[in-house]
C-alpha positions in Angstrom: 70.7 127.9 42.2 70.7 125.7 45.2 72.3 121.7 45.1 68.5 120.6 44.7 67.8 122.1 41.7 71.0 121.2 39.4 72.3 117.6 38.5 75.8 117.6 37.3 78.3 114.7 35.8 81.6 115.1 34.2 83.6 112.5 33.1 86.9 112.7 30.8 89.1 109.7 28.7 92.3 110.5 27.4 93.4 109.2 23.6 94.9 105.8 22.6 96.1 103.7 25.4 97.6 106.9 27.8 97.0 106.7 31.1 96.4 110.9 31.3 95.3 113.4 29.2 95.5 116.8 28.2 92.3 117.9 29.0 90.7 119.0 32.3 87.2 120.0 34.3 85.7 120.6 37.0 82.5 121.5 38.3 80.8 123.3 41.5 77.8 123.6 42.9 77.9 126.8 45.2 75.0 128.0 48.1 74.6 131.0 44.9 76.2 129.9 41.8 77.2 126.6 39.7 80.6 127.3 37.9 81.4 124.7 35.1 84.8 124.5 32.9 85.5 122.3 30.6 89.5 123.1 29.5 91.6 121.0 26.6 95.0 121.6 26.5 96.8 122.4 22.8 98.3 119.1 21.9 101.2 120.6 20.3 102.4 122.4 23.5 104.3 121.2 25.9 102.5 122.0 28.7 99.1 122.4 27.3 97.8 120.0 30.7 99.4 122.1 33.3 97.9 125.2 31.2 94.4 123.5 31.4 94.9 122.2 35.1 95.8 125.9 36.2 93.3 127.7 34.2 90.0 125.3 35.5 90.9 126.1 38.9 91.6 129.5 38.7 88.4 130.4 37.4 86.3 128.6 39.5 88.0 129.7 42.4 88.1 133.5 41.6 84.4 133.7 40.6 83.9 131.7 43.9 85.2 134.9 45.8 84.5 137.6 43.0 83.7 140.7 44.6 80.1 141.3 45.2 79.7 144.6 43.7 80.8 143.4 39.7 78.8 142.1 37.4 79.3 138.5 36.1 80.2 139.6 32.8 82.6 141.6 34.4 84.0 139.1 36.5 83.8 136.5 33.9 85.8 138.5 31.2 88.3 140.1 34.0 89.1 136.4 35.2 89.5 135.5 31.7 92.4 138.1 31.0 94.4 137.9 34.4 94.5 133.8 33.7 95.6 134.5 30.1 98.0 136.8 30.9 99.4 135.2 33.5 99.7 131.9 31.3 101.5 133.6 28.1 104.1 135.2 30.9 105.0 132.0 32.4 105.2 130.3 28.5 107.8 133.6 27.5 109.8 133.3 30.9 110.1 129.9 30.7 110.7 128.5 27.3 110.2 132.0 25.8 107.4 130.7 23.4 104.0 130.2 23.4 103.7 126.5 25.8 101.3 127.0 28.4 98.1 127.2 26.0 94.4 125.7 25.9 91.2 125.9 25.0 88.3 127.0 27.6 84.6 126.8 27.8 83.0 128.3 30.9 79.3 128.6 32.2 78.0 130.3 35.6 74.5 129.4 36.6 73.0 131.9 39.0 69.4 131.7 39.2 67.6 131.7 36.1 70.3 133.1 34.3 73.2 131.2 32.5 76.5 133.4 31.8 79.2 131.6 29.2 82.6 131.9 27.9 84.6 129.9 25.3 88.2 130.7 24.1 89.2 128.1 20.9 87.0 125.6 20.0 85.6 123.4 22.7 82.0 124.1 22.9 79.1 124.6 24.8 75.5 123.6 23.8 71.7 123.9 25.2 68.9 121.4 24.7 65.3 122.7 25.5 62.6 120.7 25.9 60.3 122.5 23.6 56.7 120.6 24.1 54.1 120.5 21.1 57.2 120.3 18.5 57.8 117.5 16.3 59.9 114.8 17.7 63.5 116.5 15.0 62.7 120.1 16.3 62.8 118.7 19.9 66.4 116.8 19.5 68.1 119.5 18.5 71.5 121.3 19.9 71.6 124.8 20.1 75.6 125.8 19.9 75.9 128.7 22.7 79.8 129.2 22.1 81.7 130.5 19.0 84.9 128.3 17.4 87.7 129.8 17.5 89.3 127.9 14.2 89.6 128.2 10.7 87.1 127.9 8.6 88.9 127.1 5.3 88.7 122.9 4.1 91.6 121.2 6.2 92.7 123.9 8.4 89.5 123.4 10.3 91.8 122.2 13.7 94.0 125.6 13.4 93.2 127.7 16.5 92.9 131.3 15.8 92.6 132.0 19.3 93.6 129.9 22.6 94.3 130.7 26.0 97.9 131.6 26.6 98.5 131.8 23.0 98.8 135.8 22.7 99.5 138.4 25.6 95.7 139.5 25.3 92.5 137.5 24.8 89.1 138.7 23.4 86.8 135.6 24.7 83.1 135.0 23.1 80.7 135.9 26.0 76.8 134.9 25.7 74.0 135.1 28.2 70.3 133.4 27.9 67.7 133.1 30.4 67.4 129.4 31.5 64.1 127.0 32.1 63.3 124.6 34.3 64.6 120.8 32.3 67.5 122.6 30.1 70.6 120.5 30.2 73.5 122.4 29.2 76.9 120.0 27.5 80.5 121.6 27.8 82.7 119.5 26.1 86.1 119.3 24.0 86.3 118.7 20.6 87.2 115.1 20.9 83.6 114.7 21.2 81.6 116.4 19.3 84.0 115.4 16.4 82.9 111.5 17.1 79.3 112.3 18.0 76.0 113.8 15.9 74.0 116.1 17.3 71.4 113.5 17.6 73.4 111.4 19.7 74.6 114.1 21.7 71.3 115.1 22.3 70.2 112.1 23.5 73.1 110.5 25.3 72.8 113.8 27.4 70.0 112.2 29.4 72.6 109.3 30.2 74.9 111.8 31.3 78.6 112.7 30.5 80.2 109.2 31.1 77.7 108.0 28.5 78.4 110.3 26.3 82.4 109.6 26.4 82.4 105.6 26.7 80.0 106.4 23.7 82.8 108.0 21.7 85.5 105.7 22.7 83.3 102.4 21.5 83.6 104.1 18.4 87.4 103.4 17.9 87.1 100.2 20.3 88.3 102.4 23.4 91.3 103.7 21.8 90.2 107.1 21.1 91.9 110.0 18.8 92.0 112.8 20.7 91.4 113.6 24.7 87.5 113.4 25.4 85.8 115.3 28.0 82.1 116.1 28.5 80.1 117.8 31.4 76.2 118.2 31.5 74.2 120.5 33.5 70.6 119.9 33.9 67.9 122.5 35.5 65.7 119.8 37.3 63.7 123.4 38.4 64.4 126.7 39.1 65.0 128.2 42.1 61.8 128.9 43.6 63.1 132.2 45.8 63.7 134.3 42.0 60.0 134.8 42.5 60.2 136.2 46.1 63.2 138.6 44.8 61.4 139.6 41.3 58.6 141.2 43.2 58.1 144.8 42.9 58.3 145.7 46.9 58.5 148.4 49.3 61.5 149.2 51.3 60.8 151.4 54.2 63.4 153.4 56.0 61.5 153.6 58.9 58.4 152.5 60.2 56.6 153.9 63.4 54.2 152.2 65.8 50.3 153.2 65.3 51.4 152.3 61.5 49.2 150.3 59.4 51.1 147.6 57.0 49.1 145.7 54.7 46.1 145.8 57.6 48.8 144.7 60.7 49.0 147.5 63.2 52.4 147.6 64.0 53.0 148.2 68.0 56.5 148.1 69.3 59.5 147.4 67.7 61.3 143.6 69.5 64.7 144.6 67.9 67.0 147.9 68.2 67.0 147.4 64.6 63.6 148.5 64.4 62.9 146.0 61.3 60.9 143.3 63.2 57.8 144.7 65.1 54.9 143.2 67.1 51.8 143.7 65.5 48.2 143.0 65.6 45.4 142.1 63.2 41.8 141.8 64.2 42.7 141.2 67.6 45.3 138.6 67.2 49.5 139.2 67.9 52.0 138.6 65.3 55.4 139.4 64.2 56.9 141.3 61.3 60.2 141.1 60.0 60.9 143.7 57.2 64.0 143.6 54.8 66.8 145.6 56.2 66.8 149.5 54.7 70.1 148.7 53.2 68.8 145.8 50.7 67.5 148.5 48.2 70.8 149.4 47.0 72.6 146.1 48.0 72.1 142.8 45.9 73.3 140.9 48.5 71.1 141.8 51.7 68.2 141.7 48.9 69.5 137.7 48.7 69.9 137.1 51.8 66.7 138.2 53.6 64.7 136.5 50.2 66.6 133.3 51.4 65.5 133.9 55.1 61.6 134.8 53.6 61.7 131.1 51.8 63.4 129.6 54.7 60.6 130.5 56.9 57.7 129.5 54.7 59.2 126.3 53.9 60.0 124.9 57.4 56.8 123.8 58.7 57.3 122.1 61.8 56.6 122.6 65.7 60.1 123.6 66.4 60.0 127.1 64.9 56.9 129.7 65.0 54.3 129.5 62.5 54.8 131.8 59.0 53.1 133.4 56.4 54.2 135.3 53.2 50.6 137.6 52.7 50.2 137.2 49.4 48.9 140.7 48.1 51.9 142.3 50.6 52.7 146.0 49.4 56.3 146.2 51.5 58.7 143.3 51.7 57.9 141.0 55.0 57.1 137.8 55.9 55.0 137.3 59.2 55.8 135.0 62.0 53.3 133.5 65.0 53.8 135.5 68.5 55.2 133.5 70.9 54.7 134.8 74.5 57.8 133.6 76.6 61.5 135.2 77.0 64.6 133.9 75.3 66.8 131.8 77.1 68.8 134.5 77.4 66.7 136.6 79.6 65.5 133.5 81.0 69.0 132.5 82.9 70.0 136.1 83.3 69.6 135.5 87.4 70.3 131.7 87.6 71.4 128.8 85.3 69.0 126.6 83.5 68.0 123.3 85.6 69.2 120.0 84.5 66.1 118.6 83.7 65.3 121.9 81.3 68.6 121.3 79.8 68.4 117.7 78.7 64.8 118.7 77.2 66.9 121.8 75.8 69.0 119.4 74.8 66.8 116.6 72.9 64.8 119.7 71.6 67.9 121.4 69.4 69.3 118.3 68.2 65.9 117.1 67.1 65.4 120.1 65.5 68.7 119.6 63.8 68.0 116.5 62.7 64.6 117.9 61.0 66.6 120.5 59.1 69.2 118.0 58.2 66.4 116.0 56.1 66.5 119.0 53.8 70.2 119.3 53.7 70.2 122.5 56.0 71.7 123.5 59.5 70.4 126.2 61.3 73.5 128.2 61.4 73.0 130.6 64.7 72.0 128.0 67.3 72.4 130.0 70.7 70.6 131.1 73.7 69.0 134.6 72.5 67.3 132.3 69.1 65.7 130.0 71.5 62.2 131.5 73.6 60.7 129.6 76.4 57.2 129.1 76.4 54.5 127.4 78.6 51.9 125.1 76.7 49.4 123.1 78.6 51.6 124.2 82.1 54.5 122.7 80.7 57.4 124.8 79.8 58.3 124.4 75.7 60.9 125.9 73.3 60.8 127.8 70.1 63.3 128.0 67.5 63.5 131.9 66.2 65.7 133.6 63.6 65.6 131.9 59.7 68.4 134.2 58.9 71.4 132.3 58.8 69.7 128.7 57.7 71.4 127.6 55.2 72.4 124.7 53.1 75.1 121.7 54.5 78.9 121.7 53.9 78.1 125.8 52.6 81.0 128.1 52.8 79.1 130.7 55.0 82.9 131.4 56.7 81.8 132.9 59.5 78.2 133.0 59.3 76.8 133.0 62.8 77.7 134.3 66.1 81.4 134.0 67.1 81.1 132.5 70.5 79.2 129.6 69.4 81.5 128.8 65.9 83.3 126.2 66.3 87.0 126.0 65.9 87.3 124.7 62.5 85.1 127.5 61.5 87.8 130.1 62.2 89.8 128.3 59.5 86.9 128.5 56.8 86.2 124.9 56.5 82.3 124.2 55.9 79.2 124.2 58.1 77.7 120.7 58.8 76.8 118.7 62.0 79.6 118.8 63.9 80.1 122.5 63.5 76.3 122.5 64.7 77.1 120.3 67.8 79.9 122.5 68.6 76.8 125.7 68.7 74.3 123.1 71.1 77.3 122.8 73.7 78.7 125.9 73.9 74.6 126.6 74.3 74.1 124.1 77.1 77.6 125.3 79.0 76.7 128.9 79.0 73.1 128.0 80.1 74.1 125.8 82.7 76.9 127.9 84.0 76.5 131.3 82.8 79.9 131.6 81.2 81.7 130.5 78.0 83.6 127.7 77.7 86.5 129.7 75.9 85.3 132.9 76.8 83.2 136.2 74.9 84.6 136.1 71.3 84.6 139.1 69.4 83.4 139.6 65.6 86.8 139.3 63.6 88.7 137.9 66.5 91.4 134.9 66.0 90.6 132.8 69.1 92.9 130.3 70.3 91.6 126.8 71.5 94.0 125.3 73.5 93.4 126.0 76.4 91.8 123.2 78.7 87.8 124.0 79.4 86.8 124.3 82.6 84.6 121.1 83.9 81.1 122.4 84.0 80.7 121.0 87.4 83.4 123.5 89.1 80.7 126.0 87.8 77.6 124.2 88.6 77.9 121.6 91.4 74.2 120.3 90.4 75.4 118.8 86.9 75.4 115.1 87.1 79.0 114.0 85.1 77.0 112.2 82.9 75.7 115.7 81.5 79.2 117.1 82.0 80.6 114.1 79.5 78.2 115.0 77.3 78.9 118.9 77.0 82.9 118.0 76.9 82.3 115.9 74.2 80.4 118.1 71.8 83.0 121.3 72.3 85.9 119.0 72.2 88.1 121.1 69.4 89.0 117.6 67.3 86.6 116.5 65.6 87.5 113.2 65.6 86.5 112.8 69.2 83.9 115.3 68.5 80.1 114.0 68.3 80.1 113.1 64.2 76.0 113.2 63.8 73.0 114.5 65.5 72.1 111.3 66.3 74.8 109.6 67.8 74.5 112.8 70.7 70.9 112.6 71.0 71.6 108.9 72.3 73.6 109.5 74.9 71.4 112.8 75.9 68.4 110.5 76.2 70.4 107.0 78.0 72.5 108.2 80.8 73.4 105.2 82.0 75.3 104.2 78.4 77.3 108.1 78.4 81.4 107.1 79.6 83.1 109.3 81.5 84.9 111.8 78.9 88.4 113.7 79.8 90.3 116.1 77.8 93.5 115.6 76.5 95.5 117.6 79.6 94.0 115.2 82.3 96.2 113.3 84.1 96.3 109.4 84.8 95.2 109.9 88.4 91.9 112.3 87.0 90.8 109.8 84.5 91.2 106.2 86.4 91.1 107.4 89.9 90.5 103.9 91.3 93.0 102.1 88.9 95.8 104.6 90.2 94.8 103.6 93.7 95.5 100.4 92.7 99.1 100.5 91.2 100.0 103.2 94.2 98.6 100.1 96.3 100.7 97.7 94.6 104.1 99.6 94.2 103.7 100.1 97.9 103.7 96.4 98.3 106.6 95.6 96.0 108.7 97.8 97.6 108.0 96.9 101.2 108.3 93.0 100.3 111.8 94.4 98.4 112.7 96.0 101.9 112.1 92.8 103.9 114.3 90.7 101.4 117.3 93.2 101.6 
């Protein structure tokens, strides 16, 4: 589920007048899933908030980077073990009893489906909005997890099972199909201990800082017991579940002459042979199929739904017009033929004029700046993405491939084309705007002087950066140094002297006469104030001829 569908809060308080608790959360909202853990360490051990504190980040890392082929449950119960086993092994080696122990509740949100977890007796609950109810039926809880506690009078705070508390744990798993306005609470038991289910229920809508400060007013801020709540709520569900629920063909091959849902398929565009020109009653299109391989991979089946809603949803004049046929018996989507060649093929003889690559220019980062509005980046900005075009005998671009569009600050590691990723995406930080500036001017470089500012880089390859770029203007005396500042600038490998926005590029792209004169860090004095090291040559000259005449 992606960031725009899911609103999140945590908040925690710890008891009395301490500073820090014993409990611990955390919460994240992935490009796929939303992991949330809610973790409150046993009271009684010594270390029950490093146990909580190591658990919590544990799991949400390790289900972060599960391996695609296991199933959640699987993941989520595996996870569960290697944590708990590794937290009752530290406890034995280091004070050889039971110390590193705590509770755990634990949901994963992936599409429409929640997946939970709960060791001990924090809790996890679901409110549904259930329309034509009575006002009672519609406020209350639903109790997803089990408690793990006694049940006879007075023992009820006696843990029969905890994390780290045993060698081997046997966690309460639950699945349930979600809808769209479910809010889902996670919280310790130093809540729902101070809190009805009515006012659970309806502090929920306030959000998990309510719902704590709610407790603590209770016992005029000086609380019990630790207090921590999260809440999940499903503003809508993820629209693309339909595209991928869809009952579709998935061709091995496909041959031209071929008739698909009344397009005529006529050549294939791609070695791949998965996106064809076509033709229907006498107009040209493109069709993209799914890649063969989605129909026994989940992943590729993801992917290419993610590029299908891409495509539908970005309607603008940067990108070809598309369609998703709604009565389609194989899975495609159909783009708008655009006659022109890709840049590429375009400058495969001779660079890209200057005037073609400021509008290049001003046309990408535009572009950008579109996506940006929905939280996206394009992902795979180079030459062979972009086609030329000529509209009203002027010469236009066209933004092709949805593929790798994807959400903002995304792990995608290195999603994309190597030669275009910028530095700090070798080290697996996140995609955003400076890792897209990076793509536009190792774009404009390579069009403008048919080579690579660091080189071809291979798939899988650790590049080194450091060595100095050649000025574009050794490679293309018709670059005005303006241009050439600009280029520097968005490939300069820090990104704190990197372009920060879209915006801030596109200014200087479109006022010249405002760009300064940009160096990199290995040019000398005389390079970068040529005219004030004429001057202090001048003067030492002077000094030392005056100091001549004296002595």
């Amino acid at each position: 589920m992606s960031k725009q569908n899911i609103e999140t809060s945590g908040f925690t308080l710890a008891k009395g007048s301490q500073l820090k608790g014993d409990d611990f959360f955390d919460v994240k909202v992935m490009e796929n899933i939303t992991v949330a853990v809610v973790c409150d360490g046993v009271g009684s051990a010594l270390e029950g908030a490093q146990a909580a504190k190591h658990t919590t980040t544990f799991l949400i890392n390790a289900l972060k980077n599960r391996p695609i082929s296991w199933s959640m449950e699987k993941s989520i119960k595996h996870f569960i073990a290697n944590i708990n086993r590794v937290l009752y092994l530290e406890s034995m080696a280091d004070y050889e009893r039971e110390e590193l122990v705590t509770t755990l509740t634990l949901v994963v949100i992936e599409g429409d489906q929640l997946y939970g977890a709960n060791v001990g007796d924090s809790r996890i609950y679901l409110q549904r909005a259930t329309e034509g109810r009575s006002q009672e039926e519609k406020k209350q809880l639903i109790q997803l997890s089990e408690d793990h506690s006694m049940h006879e009078e007075g023992m009820e705070n006696v843990l029969t099972a905890a994390m780290g508390l045993e060698e081997t744990v046997t966690p309460y798993y639950f699945e349930n199909k979600l809808l769209a306005g479910d809010q889902i609470l996670l919280c310790s038991d130093g809540l729902y201990n101070e809190l009805s289910d009515d006012i659970l229920c309806e502090g929920m809508k306030m959000g998990a800082s309510f719902l704590v400060k709610k407790a603590s007013k209770l016992h005029k801020d000086s609380l019990p017991d630790d207090t921590t709540a999260v809440v999940l709520e499903i503003k809508e569900l993820d629209p693309r579940l339909q595209f991928k629920a869809l009952d579709l063909i998935i061709q091995e091959q496909y041959k031209s002459g071929e008739v698909i849902d009344g397009y005529t398929l006529i050549s294939p565009l791609i070695q791949n042979n998965r996106t064809w020109l076509c033709e229907k009653r006498g107009l040209k299109f493109v069709i993209k199929f799914i890649p063969y391989e989605a129909l026994d991979d989940v992943r590729q089946l993801d992917l290419f739904v993610k590029e299908v809603w891409m495509a539908k949803r970005l309607k603008a004049g940067f990108f070809p017009k598309s369609l998703v046929p709604k009565n389609r018996t194989h899975r495609y989507y159909i783009m708008a033929y655009v006659e022109g060649k890709t840049l590429k093929e375009y400058t495969k003889k001779k660079s890209l004029s200057v005037d073609l690559s400021v509008e290049l220019a001003k046309f990408i980062l535009k572009m950008s700046q579109f996506l940006i509005q929905y939280d996206l980046v394009h992902g795979d900005i180079k030459p062979e993405n972009i086609i030329i075009t000529e509209r009203k005998g002027k010469l236009v671009f066209k933004m092709i491939d949805f593929g790798n569009i994807t959400e903002a600050y995304s792990n995608v590691t290195r999603a994309g084309t190597p030669s275009y990723l910028a530095p700090e995406r070798f080290k697996q930080l996140p995609v955003n705007e400076q890792s897209e500036i990076y793509a536009i001017g190792v774009t404009l470089y390579e069009l403008m002087t048919q080579k690579y500012p660091f080189g071809e880089i291979e798939p899988f390859q650790n590049p080194s950066f450091e060595k100095t770029i050649k000025n574009p203007t050794k490679l293309n005396a018709k670059i005005p140094t303006w241009l050439e500042s600009v280029i520097l600038r968005a490939l300069d490998v820090n990104i704190d002297t990197r372009y920060h926005n879209y915006s801030e590029m596109l200014y200087e792209i479109s006022n010249p006469e405002k760009v300064k004169p940009y160096f990199s860090k290995g040019v000398s004095f005389i390079e970068r104030e040529p005219l004030l090291a004429c001057r202090v040559v001048l003067g030492a000259m002077i000094v030392l001829n005056v100091l001549q005449l004296i002595f």
